[in-house]
C-alpha positions as CSV (number, residue, x, y, z in Angstrom):
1,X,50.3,99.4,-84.6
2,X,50.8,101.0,-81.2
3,X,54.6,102.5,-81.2
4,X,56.9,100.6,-78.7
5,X,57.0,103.3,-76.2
6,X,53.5,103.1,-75.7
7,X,53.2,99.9,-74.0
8,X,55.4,100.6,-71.1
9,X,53.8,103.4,-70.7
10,X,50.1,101.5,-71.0
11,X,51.4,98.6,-68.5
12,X,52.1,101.2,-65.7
13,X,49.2,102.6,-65.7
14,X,46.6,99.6,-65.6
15,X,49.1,98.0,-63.3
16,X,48.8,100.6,-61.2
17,X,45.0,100.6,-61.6
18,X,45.4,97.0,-59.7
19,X,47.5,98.5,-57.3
20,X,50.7,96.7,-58.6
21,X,49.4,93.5,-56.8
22,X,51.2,90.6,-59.2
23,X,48.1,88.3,-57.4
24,X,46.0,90.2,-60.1
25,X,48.0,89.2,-63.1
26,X,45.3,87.3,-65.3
27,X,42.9,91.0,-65.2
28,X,46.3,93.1,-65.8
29,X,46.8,91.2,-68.9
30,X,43.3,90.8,-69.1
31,X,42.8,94.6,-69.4
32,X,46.4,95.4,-71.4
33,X,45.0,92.9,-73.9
34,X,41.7,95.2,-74.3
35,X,44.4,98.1,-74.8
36,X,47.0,96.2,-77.4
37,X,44.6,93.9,-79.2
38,X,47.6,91.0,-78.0
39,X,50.0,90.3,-76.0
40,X,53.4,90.8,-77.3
41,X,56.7,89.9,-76.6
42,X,57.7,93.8,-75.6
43,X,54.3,94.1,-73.6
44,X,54.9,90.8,-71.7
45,X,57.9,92.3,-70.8
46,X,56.6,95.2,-69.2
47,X,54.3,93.3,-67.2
48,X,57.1,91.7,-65.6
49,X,58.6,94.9,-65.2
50,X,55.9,96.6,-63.9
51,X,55.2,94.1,-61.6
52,X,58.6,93.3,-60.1
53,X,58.3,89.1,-61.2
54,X,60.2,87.2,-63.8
55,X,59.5,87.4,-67.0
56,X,58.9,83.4,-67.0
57,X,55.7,84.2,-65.1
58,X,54.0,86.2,-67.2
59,X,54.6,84.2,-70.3
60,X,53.7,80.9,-68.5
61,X,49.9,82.9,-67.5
62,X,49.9,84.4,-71.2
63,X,50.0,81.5,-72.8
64,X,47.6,78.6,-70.7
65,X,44.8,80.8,-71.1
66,X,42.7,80.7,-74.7
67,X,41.5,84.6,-74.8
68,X,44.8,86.0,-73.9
69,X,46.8,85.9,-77.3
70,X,50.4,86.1,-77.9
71,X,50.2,86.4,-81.7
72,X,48.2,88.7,-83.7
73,X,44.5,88.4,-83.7
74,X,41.9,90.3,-86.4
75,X,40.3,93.2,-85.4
76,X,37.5,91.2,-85.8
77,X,37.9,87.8,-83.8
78,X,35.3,85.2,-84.2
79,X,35.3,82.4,-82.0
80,X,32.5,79.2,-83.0
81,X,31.6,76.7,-80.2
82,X,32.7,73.4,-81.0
83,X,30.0,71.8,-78.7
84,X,28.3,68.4,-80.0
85,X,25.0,70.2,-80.1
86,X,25.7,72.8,-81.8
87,X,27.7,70.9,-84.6
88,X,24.3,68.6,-85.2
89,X,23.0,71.9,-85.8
90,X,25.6,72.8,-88.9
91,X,28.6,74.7,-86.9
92,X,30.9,73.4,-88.6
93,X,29.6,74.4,-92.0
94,X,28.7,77.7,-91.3
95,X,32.8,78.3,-90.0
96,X,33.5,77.4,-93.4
97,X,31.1,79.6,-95.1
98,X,31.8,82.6,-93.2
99,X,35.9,81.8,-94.0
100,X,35.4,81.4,-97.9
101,X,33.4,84.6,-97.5
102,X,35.8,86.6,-95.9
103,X,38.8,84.9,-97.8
104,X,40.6,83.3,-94.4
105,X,41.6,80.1,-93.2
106,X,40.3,79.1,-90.1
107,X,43.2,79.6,-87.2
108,X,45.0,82.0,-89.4
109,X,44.8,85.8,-89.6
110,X,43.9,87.9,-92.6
111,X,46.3,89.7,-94.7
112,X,44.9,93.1,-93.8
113,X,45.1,92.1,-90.0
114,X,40.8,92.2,-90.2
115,X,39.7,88.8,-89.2
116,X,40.8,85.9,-87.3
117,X,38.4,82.7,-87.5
118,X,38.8,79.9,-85.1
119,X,36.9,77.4,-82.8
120,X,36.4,77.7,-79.2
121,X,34.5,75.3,-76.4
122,X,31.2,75.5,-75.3
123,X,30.4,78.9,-74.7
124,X,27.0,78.6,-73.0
125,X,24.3,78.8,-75.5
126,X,23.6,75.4,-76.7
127,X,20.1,75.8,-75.9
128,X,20.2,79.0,-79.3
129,X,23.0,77.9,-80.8
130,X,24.7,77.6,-83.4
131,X,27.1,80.2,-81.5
132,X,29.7,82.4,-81.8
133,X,31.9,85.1,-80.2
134,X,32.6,87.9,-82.0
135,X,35.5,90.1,-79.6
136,X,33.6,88.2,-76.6
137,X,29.8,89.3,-77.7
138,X,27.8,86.3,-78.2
139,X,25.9,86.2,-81.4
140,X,22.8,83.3,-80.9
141,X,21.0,81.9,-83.6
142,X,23.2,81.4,-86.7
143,X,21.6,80.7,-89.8
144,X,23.5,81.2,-93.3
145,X,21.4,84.2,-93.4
146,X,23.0,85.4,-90.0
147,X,26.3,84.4,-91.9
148,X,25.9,86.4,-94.7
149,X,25.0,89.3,-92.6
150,X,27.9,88.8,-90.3
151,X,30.6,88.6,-93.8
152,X,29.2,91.7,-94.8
153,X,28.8,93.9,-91.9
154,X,33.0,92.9,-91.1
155,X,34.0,93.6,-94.8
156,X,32.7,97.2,-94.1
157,X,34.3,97.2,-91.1
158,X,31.3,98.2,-88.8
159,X,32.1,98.4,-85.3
160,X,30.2,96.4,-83.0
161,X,27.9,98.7,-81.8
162,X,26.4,99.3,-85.0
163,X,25.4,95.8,-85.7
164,X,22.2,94.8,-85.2
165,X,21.2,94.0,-81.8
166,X,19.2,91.1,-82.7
167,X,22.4,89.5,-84.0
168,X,23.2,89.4,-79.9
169,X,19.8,88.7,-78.4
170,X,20.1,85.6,-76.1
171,X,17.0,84.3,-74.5
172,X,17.1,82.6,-71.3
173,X,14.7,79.7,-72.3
174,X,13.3,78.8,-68.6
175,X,10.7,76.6,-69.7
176,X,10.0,74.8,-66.4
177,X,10.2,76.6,-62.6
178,X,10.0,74.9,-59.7
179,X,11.0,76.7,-56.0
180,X,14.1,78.7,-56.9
181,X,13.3,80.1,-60.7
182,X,9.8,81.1,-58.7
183,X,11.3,82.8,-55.7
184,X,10.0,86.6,-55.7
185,X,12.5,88.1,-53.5
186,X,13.1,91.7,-52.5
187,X,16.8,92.7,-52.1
188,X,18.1,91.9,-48.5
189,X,15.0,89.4,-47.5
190,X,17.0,86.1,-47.2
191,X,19.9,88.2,-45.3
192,X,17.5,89.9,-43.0
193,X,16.3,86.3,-42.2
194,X,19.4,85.2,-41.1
195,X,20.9,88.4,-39.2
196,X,17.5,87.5,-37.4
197,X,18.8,83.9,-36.4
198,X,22.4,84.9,-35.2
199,X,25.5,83.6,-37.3
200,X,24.9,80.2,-35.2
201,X,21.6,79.5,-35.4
202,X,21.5,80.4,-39.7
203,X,24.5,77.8,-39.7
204,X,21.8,75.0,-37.7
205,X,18.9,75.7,-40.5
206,X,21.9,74.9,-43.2
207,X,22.5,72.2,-41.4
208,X,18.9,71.1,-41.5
209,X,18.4,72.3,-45.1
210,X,20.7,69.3,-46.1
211,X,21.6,71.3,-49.0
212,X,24.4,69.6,-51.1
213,X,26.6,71.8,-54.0
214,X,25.1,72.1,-57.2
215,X,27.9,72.1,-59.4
216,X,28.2,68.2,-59.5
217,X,30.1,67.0,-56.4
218,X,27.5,67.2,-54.2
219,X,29.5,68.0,-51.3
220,X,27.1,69.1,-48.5
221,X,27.0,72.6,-48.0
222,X,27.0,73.2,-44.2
223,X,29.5,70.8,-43.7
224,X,32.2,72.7,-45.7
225,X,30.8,76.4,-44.3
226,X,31.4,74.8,-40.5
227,X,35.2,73.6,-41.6
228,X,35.8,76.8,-43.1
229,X,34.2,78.6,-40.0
230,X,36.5,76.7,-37.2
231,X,39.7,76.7,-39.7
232,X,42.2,78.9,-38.0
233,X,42.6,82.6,-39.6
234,X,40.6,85.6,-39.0
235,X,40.6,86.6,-42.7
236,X,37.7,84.0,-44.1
237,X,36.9,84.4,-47.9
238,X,34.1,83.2,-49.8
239,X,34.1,82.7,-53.2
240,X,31.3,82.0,-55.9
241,X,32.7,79.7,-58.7
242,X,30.8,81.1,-62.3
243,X,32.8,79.0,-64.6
244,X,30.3,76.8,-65.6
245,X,32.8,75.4,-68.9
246,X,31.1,71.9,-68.9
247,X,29.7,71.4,-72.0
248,X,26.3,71.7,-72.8
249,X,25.4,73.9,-69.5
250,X,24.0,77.1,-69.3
251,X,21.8,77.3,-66.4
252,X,24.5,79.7,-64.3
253,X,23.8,82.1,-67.5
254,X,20.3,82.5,-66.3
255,X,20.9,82.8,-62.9
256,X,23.6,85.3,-63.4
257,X,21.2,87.4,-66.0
258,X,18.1,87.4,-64.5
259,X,18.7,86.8,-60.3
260,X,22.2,88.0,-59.6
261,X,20.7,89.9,-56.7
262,X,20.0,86.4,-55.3
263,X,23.3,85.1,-56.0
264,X,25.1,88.2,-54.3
265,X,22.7,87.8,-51.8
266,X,23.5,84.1,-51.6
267,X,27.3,84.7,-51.2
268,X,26.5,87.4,-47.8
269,X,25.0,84.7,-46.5
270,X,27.9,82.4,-46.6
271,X,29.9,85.4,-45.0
272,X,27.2,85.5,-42.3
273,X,27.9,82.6,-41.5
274,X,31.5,81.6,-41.8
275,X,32.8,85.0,-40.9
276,X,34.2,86.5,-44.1
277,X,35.0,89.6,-44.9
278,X,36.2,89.4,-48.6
279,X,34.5,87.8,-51.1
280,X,35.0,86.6,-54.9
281,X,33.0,86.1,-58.3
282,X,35.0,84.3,-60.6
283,X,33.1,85.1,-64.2
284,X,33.7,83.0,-67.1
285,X,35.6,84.8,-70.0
286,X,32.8,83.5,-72.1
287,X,30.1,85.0,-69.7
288,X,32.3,88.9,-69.8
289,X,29.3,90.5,-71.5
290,X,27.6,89.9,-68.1
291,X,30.5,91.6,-66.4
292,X,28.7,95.4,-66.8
293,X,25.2,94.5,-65.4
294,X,26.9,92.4,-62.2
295,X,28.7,95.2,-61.4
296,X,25.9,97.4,-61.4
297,X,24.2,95.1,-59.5
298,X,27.0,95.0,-56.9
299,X,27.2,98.8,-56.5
300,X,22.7,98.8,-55.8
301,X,23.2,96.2,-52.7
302,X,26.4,98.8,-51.7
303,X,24.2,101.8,-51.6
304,X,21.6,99.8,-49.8
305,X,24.1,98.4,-46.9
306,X,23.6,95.1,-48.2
307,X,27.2,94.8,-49.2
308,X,30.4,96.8,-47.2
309,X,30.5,97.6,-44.0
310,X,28.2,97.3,-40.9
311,X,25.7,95.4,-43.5
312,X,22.2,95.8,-41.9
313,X,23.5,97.5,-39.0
314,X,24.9,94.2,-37.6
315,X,28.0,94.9,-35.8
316,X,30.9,93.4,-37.5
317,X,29.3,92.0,-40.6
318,X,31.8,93.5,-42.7
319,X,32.0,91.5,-46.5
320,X,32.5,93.1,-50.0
321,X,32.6,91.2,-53.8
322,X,34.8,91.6,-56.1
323,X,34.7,89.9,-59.9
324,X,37.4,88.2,-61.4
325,X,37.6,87.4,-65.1
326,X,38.1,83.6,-66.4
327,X,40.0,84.1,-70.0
328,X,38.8,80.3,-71.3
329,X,40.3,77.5,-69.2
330,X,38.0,74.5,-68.3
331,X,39.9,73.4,-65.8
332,X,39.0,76.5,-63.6
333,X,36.4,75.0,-63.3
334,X,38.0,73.1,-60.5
335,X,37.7,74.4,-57.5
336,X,41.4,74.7,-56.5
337,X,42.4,75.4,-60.1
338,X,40.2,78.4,-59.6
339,X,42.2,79.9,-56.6
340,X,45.1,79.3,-58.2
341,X,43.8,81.4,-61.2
342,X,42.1,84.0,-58.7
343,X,45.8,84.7,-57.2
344,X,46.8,85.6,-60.5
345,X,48.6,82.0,-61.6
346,X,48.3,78.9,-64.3
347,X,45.1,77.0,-63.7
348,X,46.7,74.1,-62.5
349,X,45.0,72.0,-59.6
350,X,46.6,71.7,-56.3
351,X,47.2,68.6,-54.3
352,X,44.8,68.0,-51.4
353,X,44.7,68.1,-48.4
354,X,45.0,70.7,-47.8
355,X,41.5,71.6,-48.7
356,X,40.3,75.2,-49.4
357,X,38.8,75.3,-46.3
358,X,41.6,75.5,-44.2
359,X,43.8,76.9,-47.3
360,X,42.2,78.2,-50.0
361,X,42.5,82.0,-51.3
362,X,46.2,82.9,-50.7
363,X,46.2,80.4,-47.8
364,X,43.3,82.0,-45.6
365,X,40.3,79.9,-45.2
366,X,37.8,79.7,-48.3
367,X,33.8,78.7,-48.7
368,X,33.8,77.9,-52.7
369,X,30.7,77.2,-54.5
370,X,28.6,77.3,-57.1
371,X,26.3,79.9,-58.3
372,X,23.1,77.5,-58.4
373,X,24.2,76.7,-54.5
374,X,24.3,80.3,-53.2
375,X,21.3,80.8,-54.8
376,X,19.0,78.3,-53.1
377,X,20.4,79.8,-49.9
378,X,18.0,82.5,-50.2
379,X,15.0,79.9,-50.2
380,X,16.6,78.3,-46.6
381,X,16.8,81.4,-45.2
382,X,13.3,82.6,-46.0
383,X,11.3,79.1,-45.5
384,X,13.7,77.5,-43.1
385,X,16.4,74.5,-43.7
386,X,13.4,71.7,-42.6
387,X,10.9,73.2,-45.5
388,X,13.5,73.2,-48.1
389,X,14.7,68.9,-46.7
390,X,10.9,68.2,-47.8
391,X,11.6,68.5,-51.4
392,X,13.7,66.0,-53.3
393,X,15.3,62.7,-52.2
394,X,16.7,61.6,-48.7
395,X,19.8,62.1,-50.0
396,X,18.7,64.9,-52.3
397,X,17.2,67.5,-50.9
398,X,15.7,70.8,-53.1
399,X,15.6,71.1,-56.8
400,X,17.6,70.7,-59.7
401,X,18.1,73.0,-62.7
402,X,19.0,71.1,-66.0
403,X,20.5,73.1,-69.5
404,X,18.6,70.7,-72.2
405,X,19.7,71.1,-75.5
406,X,20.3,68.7,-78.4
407,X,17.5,66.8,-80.3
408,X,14.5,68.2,-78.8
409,X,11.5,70.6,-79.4
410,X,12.3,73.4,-76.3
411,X,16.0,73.3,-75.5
412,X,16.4,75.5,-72.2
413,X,15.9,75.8,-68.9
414,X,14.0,73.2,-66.6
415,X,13.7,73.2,-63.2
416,X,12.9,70.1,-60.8
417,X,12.9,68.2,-57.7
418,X,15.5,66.0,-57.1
419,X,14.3,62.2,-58.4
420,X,12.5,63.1,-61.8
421,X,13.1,60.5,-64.0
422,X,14.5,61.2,-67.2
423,X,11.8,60.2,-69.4
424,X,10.0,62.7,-67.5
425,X,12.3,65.2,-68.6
426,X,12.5,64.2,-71.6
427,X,8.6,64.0,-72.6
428,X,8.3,67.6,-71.2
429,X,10.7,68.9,-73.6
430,X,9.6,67.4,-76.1
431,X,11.9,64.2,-77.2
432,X,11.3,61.6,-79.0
433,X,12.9,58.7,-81.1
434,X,15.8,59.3,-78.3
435,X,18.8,56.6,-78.7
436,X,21.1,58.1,-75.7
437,X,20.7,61.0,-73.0
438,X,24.4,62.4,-71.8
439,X,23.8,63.6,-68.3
440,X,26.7,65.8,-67.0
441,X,28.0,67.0,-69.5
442,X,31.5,65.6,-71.4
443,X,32.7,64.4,-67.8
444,X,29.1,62.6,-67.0
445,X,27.2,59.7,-67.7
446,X,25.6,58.5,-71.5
447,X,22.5,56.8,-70.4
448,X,20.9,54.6,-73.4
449,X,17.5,54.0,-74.2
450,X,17.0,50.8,-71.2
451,X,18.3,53.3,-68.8
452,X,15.6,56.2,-68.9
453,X,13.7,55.2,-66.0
454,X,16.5,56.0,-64.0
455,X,16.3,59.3,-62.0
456,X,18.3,62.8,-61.3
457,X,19.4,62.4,-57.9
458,X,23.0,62.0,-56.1
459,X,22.4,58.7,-55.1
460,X,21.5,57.5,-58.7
461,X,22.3,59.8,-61.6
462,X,24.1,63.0,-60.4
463,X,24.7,66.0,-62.6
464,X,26.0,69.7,-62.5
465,X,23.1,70.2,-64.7
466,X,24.2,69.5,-68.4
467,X,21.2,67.1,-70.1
468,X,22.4,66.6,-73.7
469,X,19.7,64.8,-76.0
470,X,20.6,62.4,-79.1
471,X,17.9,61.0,-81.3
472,X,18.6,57.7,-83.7
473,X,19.8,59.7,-86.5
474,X,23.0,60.7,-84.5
475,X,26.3,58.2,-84.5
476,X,27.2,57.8,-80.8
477,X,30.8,57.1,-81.7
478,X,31.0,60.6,-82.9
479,X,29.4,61.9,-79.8
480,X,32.3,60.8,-78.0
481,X,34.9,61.9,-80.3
482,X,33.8,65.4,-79.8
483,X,34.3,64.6,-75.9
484,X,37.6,63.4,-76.4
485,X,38.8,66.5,-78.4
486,X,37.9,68.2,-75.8
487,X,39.7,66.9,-72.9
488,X,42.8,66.7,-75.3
489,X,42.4,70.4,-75.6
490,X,41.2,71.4,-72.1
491,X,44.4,69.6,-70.6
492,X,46.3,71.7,-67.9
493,X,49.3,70.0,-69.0
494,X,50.7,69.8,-66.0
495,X,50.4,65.7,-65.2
496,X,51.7,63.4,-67.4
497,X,48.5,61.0,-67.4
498,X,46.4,63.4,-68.4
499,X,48.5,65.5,-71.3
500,X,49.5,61.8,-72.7
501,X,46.8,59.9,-71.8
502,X,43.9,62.2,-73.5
503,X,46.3,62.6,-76.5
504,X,46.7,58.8,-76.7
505,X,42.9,58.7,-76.4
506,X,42.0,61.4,-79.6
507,X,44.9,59.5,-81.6
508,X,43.0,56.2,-80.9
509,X,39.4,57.7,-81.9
510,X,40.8,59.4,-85.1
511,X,42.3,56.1,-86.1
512,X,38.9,54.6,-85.7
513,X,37.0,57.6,-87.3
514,X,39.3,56.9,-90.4
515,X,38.2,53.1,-90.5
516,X,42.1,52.2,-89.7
517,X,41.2,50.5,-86.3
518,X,41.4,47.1,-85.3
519,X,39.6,45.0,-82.1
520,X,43.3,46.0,-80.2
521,X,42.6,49.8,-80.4
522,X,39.4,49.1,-78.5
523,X,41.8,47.3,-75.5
524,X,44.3,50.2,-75.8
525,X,41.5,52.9,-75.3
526,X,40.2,50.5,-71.8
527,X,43.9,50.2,-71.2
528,X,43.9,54.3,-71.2
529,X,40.9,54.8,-69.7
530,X,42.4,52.9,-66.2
531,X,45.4,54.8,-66.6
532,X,43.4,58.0,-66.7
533,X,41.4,57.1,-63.8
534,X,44.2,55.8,-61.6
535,X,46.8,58.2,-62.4
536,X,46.0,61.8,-63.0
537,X,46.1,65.0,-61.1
538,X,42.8,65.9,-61.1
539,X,39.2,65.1,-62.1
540,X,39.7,66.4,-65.5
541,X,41.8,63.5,-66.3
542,X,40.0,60.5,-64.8
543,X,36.7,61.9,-66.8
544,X,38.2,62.2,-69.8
545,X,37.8,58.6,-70.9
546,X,34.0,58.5,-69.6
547,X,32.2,59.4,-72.6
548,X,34.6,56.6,-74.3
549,X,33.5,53.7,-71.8
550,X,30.5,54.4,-71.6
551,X,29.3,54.7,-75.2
552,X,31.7,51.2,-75.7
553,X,29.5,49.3,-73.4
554,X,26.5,50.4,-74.5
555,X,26.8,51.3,-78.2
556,X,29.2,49.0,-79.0
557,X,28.8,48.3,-82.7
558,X,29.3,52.5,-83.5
559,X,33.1,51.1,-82.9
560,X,33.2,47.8,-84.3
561,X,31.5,49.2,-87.7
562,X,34.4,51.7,-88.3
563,X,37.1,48.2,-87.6
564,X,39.3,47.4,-90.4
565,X,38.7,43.8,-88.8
566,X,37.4,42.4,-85.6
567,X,40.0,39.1,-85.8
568,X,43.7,41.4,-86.5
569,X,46.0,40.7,-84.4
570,X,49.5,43.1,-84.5
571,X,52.1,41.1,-86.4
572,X,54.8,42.0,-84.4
573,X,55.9,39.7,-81.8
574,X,57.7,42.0,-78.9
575,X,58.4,38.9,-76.8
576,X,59.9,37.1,-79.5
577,X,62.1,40.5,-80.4
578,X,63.4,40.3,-76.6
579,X,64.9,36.8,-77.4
580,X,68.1,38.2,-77.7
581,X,68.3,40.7,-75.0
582,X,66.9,37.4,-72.6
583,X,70.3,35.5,-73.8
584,X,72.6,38.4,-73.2
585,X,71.2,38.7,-69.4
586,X,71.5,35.0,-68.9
587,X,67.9,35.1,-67.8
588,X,64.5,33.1,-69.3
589,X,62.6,33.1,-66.1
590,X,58.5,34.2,-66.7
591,X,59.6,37.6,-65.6
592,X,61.9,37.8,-68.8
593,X,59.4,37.0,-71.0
594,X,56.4,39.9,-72.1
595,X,52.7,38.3,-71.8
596,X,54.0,35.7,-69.4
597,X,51.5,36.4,-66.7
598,X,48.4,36.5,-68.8
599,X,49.2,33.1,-70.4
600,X,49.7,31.8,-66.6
601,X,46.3,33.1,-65.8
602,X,44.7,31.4,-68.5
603,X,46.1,28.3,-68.1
């Protein structure tokens, strides 16, 4: 136990590390957390002290985000992905193995204050999973072997650098490189390239390059950098969006481990030509163990004037990255839920317009995009935006990197031109026997069997890069209950849609899971789905119920099987129990009377 005069003590001094800015309030507690092991009443406290806000805005940041923890956690904090793929591949059995090991329940603390066992999204290695975080190191691999090993090595309390290192190896699985997992770059190439072409005429061969953001939307790239260019406000900020939370993609992993040079290298470029001078990398709290290596990688391009001031001797080129740490919250994902978190806030989305463009960062014009986007920046500014318009689709242009994982022989990495089909995909890595492909991740498409001659392109099946296989053996319907739980759980909260609508939506599928459901659950769950879709916040909430739809349509009979009958019909008769509310109002018109309208329409 740290003594209670120690935290105040603590909080002023990483507070003033940040420079008692309250915009960085997710890395103060971020960093306290590392200090305290959690974030207690008495240290919440003296954040708000420190920091000169209420109280109420501390907690409220403390507790939406999943790895900042206001009740005790073990010393030892383990953390399994709850991905589809990787409970196919026994997650959910090894969590319990490793619990009766170590004498825990999952979600509750040891005794002795050890261990704390719980579940956790996708963390980004479904293609070496089953996974786990172990005090945020990713262990790959698990195997009841692995298990074993784990129990034991925590019952003699062996700190984490004296476990094994292959228990943390994770391999970045490319198995298939097209132009960008090919490019051979030397540090400051691409950005030479465009100094070369004047902030202007780079912005024309982005233009040409048709180049459209790879982290789903598509939105074209050269269209937002011009709207963030001509936005009034001299203080222009870029900033690189490494939350990849969708489940089942990892591709951003690679990029990040193997070509961060390219990335940081990508995000100059966007200051070159929008006219930034600050820049951002927000870093998934799942992807921290990164964090040591991308700084280092920052501090190389400083001491080669590729980053700071004067870059390349250009006058006024002036731009500097900073990382931010996520702490697990899918919905930062989004890109204005992002900001929000990167000025030190709850991850809730913000109504648009206004866009980031013209509001973004603390209200100063902001570029936002994807890692896989900045990066193929570097191939338009070495081959020209033409050359890199000649690969793909018309309305595709360049190459797609996919994260495959599920029921197939080399789950990984795969990089392609825009229009591969997906049984191309899927021959090369090795599928077969395949009943249903999810493309997108939780938020994306379920393409069955009839469907894989379709192709991955913007203009027919788009994707942030998630490709998730299921063979015959696998039950669809539970496929989609996993999706479900997820949305429930990834909920912001903050629209009323969305936190009742996704709970309304895992109530239904755990009715039907337990073989309680009848034909009216499945028109309650398309009655929630339009809800969803017309009435939330965000994007988080009209996806939820994809997975849902899409899997009724086409795999039907994984619903109807688990129906207590197909011909019930609710007993209760609420227009009948109205009858004497109807006489009390002295009204019996069609408006008075509940179905009214649907009986009209048939007759």
């Amino acid at each position: 136990m740290i003594p209670e005069d120690v935290p105040a003590a603590l909080v002023r001094r990483i507070v003033g590390r940040h420079g008692g800015d309250a915009t960085r309030l997710l890395q103060i507690l971020i960093d306290v957390q590392d200090e305290t092991g959690w974030l207690a009443p008495g240290v919440i406290t003296a954040v708000a002290s420190a920091l000169s806000i209420p109280r109420s805005r501390v907690e409220g940041v403390a507790g939406f985000y999943q790895f900042l923890h206001k009740q005790p956690v073990g010393r030892f904090h383990l953390l399994f992905a709850d991905n589809i793929t990787e409970r196919m591949q026994g997650s959910v059995e090894l969590m319990a193995s490793l619990c009766s090991k170590l004498w825990v329940e999952p979600g509750r603390l040891s005794e002795d204050g050890l261990v704390s066992v719980g579940t956790t999204s996708c963390i980004g290695m479904g293609d070496q999973g089953p996974s786990l975080l172990v005090n945020g190191q990713p262990l790959t691999r698990l195997s009841h072997q692995r298990i074993n090993q784990v129990a034991e090595l925590i019952r003699r309390e062996v700190p984490l650098p004296g476990w094994p290192a292959e228990l943390f190896r994770v391999d970045d699985n490319i198995h298939r490189r097209d132009a960008l997992l090919s490019l051979d770059m030397a540090p400051g190439a691409a950005l030479r390239a465009a100094v070369a072409l004047g902030r202007d005429g780079w912005m024309e061969q982005m233009r040409a390059s048709n180049l459209r953001g790879r982290g789903g939307a598509g939105f074209t790239t050269a269209v937002k950098w011009m709207a963030c260019r001509d936005a009034p406000g001299a203080e222009k900020v870029v900033v690189c969006n490494a939350d990849e939370g969708e489940p089942g993609t990892f591709k951003d992993r690679v990029l990040l481990t193997r070509m961060a040079d390219m990335l940081f290298e990508g995000m100059t470029l966007a200051a070159w030509a929008v006219g930034a001078r600050r820049g951002f990398l927000y870093l998934r709290g799942e992807y921290r163990y990164l964090l040591a290596p991308l700084l280092e990688a920052i501090d190389l391009r400083r001491a080669e004037n590729l980053l700071g001031r004067g870059i390349l001797g250009a006058p006024g080129f002036d731009f500097d990255i900073e990382i931010h740490l996520g702490a697990g919250a899918y919905v930062c994902g989004e890109e204005t839920a992002l900001l929000e978190s990167l000025e030190g806030k709850r991850g809730t989305p913000r109504i648009r317009p206004p866009f980031p463009v013209s509001h973004g960062y603390l209200g100063r014009p902001t570029v936002v995009n994807n890692v896989e986007t900045l990066a193929k920046t570097c191939l338009i500014a070495l081959h020209g935006g033409e050359a890199f318009a000649a690969t793909g689709t018309a309305q595709s242009a360049g190459t797609k990197l996919l994260s495959i994982s599920g029921d197939c022989a080399q789950p990984g990495i795969y990089e392609y031109p825009f229009g591969v089909p997906i049984e191309r995909v899927l021959e090369d890595c090795g599928a077969s026997d395949i009943q249903a492909v999810q493309v997108g991740g939780a938020s994306g498409i379920t393409l069955a069997s009839y469907e894989f001659h379709r192709r991955i392109a913007f203009e027919d099946v788009p994707t942030a890069g998630a490709f998730m296989v299921f063979d015959s053996s696998r039950d669809l319907f539970d496929v989609a209950r996993n999706f479900v739980d997820f949305f429930a759980h990834e909920s912001c909260g903050f629209c009323t849609p969305c936190r009742v609508g996704t709970a309304l939506l895992k109530k239904a599928m755990k009715k039907l899971a337990e073989g309680r459901g009848a034909k009216t659950d499945l028109a309650d769950i398309e009655w929630i789905d339009r809800l969803l879709k017309n009435a939330s916040h965000c994007g988080l909430g009209s996806a939820a119920p994809n997975p849902v739809v899409d899997t009724l349509l086409k795999f039907r009979p994984a619903y109807e099987r688990r129906l207590q009958s197909l011909d019930f019909e609710p007993a209760f008769d609420l227009d009948a129990a109205l009858a004497a509310a109807r006489r009390a109002s002295g009204r019996d018109d069609p408006a008075a009377h509940i179905g009214a309208e649907e009986a009209d329409q048939k007759g």
